[in-house]
TIBAMI-285971 format. One record per atom (N, C-alpha, C): residue number from 1; residue in one letter; atom name; x negated, y, z negated. Coordinates in steps of 0.1 Angstrom, whole numbers, plus 5000, padded with zeros to 4 digits. Atoms other than C-alpha are relative to their C-alpha. Example, Ala and Ser with C-alpha at 12.3 -4.5 7.8 and 13.67 -1.06 7.14 Angstrom:
BEGIN
R   nr  rest  atom    px    py    pz
R    1     A     N  4991  4988  5000
R    1     A    CA  4877  4955  4922
R    1     A     C  4991  5012  5000
R    2     S     N  5009  4989  5000
R    2     S    CA  4863  4989  4929
R    2     S     C  5008  5011  4992
***
This chain:
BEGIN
R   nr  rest  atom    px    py    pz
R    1     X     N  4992  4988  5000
R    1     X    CA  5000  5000  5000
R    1     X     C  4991  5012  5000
R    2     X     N  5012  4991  4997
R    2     X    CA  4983  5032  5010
R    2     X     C  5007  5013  4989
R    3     X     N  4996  4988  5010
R    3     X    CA  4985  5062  4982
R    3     X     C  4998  5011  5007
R    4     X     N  5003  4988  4994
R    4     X    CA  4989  5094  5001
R    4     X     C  5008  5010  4987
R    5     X     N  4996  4987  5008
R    5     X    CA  4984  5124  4982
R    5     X     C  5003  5015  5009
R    6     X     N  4995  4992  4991
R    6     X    CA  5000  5156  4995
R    6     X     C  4986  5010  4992
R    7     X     N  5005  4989  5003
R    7     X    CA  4971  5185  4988
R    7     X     C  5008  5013  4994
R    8     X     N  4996  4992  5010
R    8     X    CA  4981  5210  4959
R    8     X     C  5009  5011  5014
R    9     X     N  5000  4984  4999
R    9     X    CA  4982  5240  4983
R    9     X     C  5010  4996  5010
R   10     X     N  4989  5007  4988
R   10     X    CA  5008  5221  5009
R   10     X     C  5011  4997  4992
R   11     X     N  4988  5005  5008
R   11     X    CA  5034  5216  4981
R   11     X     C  5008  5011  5002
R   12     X     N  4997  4992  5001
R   12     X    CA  5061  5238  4985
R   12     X     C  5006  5011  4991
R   13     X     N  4999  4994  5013
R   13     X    CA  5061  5249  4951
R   13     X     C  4991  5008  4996
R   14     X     N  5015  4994  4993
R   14     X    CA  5023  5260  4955
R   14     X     C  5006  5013  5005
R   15     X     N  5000  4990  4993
R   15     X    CA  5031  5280  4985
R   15     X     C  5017  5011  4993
R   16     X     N  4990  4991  5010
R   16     X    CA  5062  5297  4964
R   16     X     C  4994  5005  4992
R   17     X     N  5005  4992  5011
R   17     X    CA  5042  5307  4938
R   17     X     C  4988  5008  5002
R   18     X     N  5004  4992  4996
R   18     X    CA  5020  5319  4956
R   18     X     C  5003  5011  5009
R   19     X     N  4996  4988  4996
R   19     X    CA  5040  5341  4977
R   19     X     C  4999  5007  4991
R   20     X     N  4992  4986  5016
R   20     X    CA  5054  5357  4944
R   20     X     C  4989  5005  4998
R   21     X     N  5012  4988  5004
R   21     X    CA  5019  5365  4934
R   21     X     C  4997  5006  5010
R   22     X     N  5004  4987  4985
R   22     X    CA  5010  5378  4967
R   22     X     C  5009  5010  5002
R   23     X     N  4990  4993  4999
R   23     X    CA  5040  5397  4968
R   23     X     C  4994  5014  4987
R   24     X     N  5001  4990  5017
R   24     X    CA  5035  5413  4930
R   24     X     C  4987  5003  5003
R   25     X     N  5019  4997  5002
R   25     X    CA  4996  5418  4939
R   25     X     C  5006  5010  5008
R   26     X     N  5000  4990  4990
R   26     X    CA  5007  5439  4966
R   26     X     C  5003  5012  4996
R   27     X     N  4990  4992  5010
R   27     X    CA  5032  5459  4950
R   27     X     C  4992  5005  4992
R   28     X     N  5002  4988  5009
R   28     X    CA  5013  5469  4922
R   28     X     C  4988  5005  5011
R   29     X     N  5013  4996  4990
R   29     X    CA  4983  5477  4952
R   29     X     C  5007  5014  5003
R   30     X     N  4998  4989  4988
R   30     X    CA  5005  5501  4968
R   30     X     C  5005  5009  4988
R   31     X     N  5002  4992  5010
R   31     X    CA  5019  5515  4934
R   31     X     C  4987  5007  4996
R   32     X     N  5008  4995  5009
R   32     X    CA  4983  5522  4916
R   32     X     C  4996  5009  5019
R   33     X     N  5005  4991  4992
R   33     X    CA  4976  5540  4956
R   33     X     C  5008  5012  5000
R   34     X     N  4995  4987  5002
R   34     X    CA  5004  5558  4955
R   34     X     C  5001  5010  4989
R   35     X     N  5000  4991  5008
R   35     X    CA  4999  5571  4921
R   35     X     C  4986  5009  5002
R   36     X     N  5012  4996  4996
R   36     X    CA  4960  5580  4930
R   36     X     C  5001  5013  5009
R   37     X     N  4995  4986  4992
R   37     X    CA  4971  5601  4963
R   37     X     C  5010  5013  4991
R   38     X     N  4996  4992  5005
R   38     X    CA  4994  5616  4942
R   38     X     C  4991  5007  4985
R   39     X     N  5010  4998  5008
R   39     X    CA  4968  5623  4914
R   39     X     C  4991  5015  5007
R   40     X     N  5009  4992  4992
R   40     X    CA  4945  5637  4942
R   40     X     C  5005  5013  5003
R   41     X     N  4996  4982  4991
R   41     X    CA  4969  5665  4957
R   41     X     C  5003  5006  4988
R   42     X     N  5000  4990  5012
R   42     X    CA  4977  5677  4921
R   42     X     C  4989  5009  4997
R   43     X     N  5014  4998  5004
R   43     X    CA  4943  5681  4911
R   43     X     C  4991  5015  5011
R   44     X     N  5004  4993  4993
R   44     X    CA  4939  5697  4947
R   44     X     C  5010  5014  5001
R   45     X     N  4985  4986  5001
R   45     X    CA  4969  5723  4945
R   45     X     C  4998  5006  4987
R   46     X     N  4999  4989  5016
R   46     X    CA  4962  5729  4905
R   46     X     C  4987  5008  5002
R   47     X     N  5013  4993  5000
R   47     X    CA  4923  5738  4917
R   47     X     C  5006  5015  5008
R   48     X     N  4995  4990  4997
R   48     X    CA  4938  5762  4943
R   48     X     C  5008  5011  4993
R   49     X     N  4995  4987  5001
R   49     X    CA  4964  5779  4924
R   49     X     C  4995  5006  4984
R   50     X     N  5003  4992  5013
R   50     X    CA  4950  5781  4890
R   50     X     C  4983  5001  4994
R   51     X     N  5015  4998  5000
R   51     X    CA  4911  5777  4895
R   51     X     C  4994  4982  4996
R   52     X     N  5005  5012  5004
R   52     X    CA  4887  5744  4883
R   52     X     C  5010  4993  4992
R   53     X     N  4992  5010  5010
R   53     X    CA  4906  5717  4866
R   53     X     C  4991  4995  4995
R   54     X     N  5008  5008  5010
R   54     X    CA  4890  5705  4833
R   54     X     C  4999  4991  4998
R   55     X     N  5002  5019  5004
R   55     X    CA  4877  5672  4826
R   55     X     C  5016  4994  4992
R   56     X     N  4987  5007  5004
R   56     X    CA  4907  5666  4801
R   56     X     C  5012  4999  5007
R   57     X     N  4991  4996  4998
R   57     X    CA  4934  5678  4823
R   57     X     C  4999  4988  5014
R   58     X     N  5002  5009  4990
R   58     X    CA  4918  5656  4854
R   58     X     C  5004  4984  4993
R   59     X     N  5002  5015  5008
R   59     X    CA  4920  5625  4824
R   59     X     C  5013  4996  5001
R   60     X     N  4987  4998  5003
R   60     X    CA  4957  5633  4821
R   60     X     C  5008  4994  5010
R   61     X     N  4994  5005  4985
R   61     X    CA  4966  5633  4857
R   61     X     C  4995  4987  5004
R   62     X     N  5004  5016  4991
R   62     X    CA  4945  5602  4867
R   62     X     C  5011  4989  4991
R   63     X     N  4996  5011  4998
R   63     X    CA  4962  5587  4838
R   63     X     C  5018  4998  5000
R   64     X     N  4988  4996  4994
R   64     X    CA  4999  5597  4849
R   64     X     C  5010  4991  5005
R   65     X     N  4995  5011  4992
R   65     X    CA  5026  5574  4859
R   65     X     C  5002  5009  5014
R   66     X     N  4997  4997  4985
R   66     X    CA  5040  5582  4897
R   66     X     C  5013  5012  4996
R   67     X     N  4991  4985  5008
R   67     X    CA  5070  5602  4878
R   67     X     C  4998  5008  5000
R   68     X     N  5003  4988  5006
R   68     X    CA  5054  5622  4856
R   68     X     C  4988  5011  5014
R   69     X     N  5011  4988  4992
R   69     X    CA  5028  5633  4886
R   69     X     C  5018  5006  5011
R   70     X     N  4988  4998  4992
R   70     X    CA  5065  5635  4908
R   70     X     C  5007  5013  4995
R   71     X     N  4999  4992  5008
R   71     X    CA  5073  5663  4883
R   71     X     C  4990  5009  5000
R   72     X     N  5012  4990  5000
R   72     X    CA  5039  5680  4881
R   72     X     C  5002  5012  5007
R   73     X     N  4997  4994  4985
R   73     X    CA  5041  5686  4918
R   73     X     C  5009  5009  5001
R   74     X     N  4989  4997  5000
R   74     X    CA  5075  5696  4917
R   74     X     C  5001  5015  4995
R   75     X     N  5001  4994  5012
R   75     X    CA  5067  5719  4888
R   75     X     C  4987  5011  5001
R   76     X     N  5009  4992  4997
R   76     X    CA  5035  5735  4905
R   76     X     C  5001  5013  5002
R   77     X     N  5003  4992  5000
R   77     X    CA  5046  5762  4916
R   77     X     C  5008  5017  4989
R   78     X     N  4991  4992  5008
R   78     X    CA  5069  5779  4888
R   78     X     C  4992  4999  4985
R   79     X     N  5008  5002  5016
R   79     X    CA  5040  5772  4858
R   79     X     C  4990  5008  5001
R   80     X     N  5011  4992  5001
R   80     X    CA  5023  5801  4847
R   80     X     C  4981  4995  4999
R   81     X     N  5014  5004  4996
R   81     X    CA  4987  5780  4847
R   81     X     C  5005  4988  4991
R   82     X     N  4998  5018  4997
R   82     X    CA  4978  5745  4843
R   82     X     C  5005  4993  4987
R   83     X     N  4999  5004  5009
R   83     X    CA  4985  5738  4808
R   83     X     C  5020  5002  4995
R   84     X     N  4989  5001  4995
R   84     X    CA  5021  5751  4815
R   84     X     C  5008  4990  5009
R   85     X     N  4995  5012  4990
R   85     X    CA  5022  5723  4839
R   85     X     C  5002  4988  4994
R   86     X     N  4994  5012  5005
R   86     X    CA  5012  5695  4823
R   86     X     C  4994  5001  4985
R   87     X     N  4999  5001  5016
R   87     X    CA  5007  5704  4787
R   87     X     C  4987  5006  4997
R   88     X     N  5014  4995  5007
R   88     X    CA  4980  5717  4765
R   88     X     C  4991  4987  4997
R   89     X     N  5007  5011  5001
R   89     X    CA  4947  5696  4759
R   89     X     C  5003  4997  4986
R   90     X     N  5000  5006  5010
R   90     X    CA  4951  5675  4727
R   90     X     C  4989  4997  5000
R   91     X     N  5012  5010  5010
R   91     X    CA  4923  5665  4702
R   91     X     C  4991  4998  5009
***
């Protein structure tokens, strides 16, 4: 009697669970890009209208969800300078 084994990655339980991660890898790929680009134009719009952005304030935005930068932006041009925008530096 001959034992045929099916190889792991040919099961279609395998290739399911591997979509899903491939799927979810992606997903957060294109989230952590789109919050970055959005990071970047803040940073490049707050240098324009309110001068250098400080180390703390660059810390703030990089670490930002997609929202709160969604808001920022939004909020750029009606904040008397940067700390109006997105807050005063803490500690």
């Amino acid at each position: 009697m001959l034992n045929l084994l099916t190889p792991i990655q040919e099961t279609r339980a395998y290739q399911s669970i591997f979509a899903e991660g491939k799927a979810e890898g992606e997903a957060e790929g294109e989230a952590k890009g789109e919050a970055k680009g959005k990071a970047s134009t803040l940073k490049r719009l707050s240098t324009r209208r309110f001068g250098p952005v400080p180390a703390w304030a660059e810390r703030r935005i990089d670490a930002a969800t997609v929202a709160q930068l969604d808001g920022w932006l939004d909020g750029i041009f009606d904040a008397a300078n940067l700390e109006d925008l997105i807050g005063p530096e803490s500690g």
